[in-house]
C-alpha positions in Angstrom: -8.4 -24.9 -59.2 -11.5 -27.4 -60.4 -13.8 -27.2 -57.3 -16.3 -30.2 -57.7 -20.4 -29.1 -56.9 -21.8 -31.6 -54.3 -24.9 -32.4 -54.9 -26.2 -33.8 -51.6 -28.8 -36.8 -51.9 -32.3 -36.4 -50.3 -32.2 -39.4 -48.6 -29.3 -38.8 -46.9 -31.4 -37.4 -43.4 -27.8 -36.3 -42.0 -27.4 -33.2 -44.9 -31.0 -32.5 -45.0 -31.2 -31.6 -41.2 -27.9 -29.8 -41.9 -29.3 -27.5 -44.8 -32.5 -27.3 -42.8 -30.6 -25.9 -39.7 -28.4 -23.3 -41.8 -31.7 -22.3 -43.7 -32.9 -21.9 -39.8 -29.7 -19.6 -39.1 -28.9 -17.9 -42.5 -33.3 -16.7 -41.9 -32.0 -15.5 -38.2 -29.6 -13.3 -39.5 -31.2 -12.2 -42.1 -34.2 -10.9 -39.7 -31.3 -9.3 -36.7 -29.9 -7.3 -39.9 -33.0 -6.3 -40.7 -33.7 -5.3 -37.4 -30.4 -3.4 -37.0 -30.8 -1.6 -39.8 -33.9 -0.3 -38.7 -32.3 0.9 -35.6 -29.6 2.5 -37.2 -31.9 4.5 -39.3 -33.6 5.7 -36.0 -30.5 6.6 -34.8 -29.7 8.8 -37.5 -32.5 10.5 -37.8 -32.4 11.1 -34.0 -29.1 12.2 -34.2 -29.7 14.9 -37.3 -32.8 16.3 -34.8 -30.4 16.5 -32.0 -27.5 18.4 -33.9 -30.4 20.8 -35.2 -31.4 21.5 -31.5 -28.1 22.1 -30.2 -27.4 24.3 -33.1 -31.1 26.2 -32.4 -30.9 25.5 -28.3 -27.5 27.8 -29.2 -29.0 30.6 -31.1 -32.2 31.3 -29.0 -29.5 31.1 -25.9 -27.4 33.8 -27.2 -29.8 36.2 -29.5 -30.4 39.0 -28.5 -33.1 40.8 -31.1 -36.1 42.5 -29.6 -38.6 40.7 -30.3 -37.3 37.3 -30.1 -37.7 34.6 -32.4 -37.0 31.5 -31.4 -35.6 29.2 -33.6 -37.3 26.0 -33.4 -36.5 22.8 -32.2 -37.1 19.3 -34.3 -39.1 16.3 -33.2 -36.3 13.3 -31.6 -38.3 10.7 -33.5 -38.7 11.8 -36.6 -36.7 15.0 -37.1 -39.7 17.0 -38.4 -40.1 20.5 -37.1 -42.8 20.3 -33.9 -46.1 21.7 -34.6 -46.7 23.6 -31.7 -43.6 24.9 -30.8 -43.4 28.5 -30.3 -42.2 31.3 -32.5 -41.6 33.8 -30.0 -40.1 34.4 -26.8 -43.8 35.3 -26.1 -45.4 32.4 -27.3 -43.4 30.6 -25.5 -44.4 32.3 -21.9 -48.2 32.3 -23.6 -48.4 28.4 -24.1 -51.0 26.3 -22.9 -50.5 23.6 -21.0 -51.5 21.1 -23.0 -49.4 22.7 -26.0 -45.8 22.6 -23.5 -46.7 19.0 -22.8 -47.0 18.6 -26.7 -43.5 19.4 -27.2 -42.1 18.4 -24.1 -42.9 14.5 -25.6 -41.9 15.8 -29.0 -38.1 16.3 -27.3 -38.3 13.3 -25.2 -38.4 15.6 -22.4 -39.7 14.6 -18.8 -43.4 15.6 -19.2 -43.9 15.2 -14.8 -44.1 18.2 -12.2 -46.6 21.6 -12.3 -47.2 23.6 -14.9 -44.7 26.3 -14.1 -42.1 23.4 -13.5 -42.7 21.8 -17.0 -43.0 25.6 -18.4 -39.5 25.9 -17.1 -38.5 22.3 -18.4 -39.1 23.7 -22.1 -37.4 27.0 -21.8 -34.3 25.4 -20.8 -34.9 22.8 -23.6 -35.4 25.7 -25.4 -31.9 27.4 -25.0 -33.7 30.4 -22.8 -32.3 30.0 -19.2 -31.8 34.1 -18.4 -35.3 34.3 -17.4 -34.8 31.2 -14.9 -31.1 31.9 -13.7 -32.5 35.7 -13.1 -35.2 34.7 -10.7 -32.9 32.9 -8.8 -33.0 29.1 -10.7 -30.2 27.0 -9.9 -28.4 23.9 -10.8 -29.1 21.2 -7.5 -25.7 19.1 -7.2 -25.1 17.0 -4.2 -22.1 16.3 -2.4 -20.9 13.6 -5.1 -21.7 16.0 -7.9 -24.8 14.3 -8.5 -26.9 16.9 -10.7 -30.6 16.4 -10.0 -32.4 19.3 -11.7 -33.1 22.9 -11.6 -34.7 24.4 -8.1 -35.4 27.5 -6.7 -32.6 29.1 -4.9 -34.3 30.9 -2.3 -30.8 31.7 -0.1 -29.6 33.7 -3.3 -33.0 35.6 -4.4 -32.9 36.8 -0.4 -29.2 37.9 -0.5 -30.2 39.7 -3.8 -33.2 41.5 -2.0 -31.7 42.6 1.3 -28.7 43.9 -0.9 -31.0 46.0 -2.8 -32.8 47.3 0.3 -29.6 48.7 1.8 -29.2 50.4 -1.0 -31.8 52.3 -1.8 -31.8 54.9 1.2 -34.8 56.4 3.0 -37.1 53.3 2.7 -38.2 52.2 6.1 
């Protein structure tokens, strides 16, 4: 099938503004692809840091060597291991403030509350919740099941401590 080429005349104002406008549209596109594309790469590489830390979160949550290495977490915007993350289970009780706010913001993490409270932020980022769960840190759900952080369960550390006073026998 012959398909003829059109060549459209300049004069005609009609086709110019028509070629103008789907210049106009073709140039939209062009740039929303462009910035899709950009997205989706930031996606991706946000999603290969998040697989590693579920994968690390999951070893340093069930290792049990003496000492403890942590394995670390990655950076959510570029996927690049964090500078200052700690190597130990030591470390990690040993960082400076400044250093848990450091990779608290690498993990996108909530960088608000004390130090102790964003301390504990990053150990449960981390994958290392014994330490929290055994000094009587608990989940706060409401009645709609509403989860709306980790706090001090003071009802259970007390039940825990009056159990253990009744048992050990002769302590007045």
């Amino acid at each position: 099938m012959f398909i003829p080429k059109v060549q459209p005349t300049p004069t005609d104002p009609a086709v110019v503004d028509q070629l103008k406008s789907l210049s106009k549209k073709i140039d939209d596109l062009t740039k929303e692809k462009d910035v899709l594309s950009a997205k989706t790469a930031e996606l991706e590489i946000r999603l290969r840091a998040s697989e590693h830390n579920s994968v690390a979160r999951l070893a340093n949550a069930t290792s049990t060597a003496t000492p403890l290495i942590l394995e670390p977490l990655r950076a959510l915007a570029t996927n690049d291991p964090i500078p200052s993350f700690p190597r130990t289970e030591r470390e990690l009780r040993l960082m400076s403030s400044a250093n848990v706010v450091d990779v608290l913001k690498a993990l996108d993490a909530s960088i608000h509350g004390t130090p102790g409270e964003r301390k504990a932020r990053l150990r449960q980022e981390c994958g290392r919740m014994d330490e929290m769960r055994d000094k009587g840190w608990t989940n706060v759900v409401d009645e709609r099941g509403e989860n709306y952080g980790k706090e001090k369960n003071y009802a259970a550390r007390d039940l825990r401590r009056r159990a253990s006073m009744e048992e050990t026998p002769g302590e007045v």
